[in-house]
C-alpha positions in Angstrom: -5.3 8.7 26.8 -3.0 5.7 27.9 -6.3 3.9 27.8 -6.5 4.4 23.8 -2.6 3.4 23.0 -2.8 0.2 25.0 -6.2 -0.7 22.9 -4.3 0.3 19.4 -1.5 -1.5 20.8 -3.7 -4.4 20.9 -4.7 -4.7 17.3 -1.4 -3.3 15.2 1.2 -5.7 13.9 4.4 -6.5 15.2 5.8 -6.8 11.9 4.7 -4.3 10.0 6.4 -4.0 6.5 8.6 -0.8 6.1 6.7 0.6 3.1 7.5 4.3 1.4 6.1 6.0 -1.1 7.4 5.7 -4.6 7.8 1.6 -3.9 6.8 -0.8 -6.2 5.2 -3.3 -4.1 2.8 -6.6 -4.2 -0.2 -6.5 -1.6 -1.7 -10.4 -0.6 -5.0 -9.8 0.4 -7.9 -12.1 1.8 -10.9 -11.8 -0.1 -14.1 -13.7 1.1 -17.0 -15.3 -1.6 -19.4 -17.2 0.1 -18.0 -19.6 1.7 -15.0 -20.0 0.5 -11.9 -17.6 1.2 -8.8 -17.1 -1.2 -5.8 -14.7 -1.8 -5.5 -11.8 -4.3 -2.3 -10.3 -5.3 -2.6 -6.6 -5.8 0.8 -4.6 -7.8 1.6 -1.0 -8.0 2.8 1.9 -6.8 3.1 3.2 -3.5 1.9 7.6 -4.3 0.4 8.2 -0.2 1.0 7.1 2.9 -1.2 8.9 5.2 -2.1 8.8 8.9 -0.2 6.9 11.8 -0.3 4.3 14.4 -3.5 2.1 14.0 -4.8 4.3 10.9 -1.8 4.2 8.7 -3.2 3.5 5.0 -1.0 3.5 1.9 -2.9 4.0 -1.8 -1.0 1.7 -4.0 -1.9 2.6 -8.2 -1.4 0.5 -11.2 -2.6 0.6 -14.6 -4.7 -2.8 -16.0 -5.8 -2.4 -19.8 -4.6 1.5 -19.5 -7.1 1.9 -16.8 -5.8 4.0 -13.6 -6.7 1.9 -10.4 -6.2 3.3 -7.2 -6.9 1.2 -4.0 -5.7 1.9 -0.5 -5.0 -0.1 1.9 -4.7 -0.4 6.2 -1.8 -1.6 7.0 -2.8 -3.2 10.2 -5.9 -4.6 8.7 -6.4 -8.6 9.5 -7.2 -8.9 6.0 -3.8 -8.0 4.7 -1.6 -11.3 4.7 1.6 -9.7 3.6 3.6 -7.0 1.7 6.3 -7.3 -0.4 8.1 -4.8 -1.6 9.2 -4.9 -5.7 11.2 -2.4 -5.8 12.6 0.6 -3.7 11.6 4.0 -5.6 13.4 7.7 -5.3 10.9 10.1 -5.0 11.8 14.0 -4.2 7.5 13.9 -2.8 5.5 13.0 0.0 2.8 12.4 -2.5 2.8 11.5 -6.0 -0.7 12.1 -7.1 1.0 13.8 -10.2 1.2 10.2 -12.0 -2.2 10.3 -12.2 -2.4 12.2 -15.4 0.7 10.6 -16.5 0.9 7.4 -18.7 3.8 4.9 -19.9 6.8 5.7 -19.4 6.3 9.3 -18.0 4.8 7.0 -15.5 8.0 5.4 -13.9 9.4 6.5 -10.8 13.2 5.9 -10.8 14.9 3.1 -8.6 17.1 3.5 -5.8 20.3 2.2 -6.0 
């Protein structure tokens, strides 16, 4: 067992952004065409965080031309080049999968002060 946490020791991040759900945040990610390689700002909201360790993933939502899209994310992944977080939200849930069927400003999660 000590064999597998010093190999997921290896590959996680020292600096791992403190992420929670209900957070508005801004996701820089490496995307590679051809040859070339570029970043691509992703913005939403934090509704999972799920596993631990090496596994951890959020799924981070936003709406573009009132279309739902839902992507998640590793957080160790070498392709992520940073988080930033927007906004902290206050959330009474672990997950907020009820914004799914919810649209404008039934949408919003509230901010912490």
């Amino acid at each position: 067992m000590d064999l597998m946490k010093a190999l997921a020791n290896q590959y996680m991040k020292e600096n791992a952004p403190q992420v929670s759900v209900g957070d508005t945040v801004r996701v820089h990610v490496k995307i590679k065409e051809g040859s070339r390689e570029r970043i691509q700002v992703f913005e939403g909201t934090v509704i999972a965080k799920k596993h631990g360790g090496l596994e951890e993933t959020i799924t981070v939502r936003r709406l573009s031309y009132g279309v739902g899209c839902e992507k998640v994310f590793p957080l160790h992944s070498p392709l992520l080049e940073k988080i930033e977080v927007v906004r902290h939200g206050k959330v009474r849930r672990a997950k907020l999968y009820y914004l799914r069927s919810r649209l404008g400003k039934a949408a919003k999660v509230k901010e912490k002060v």
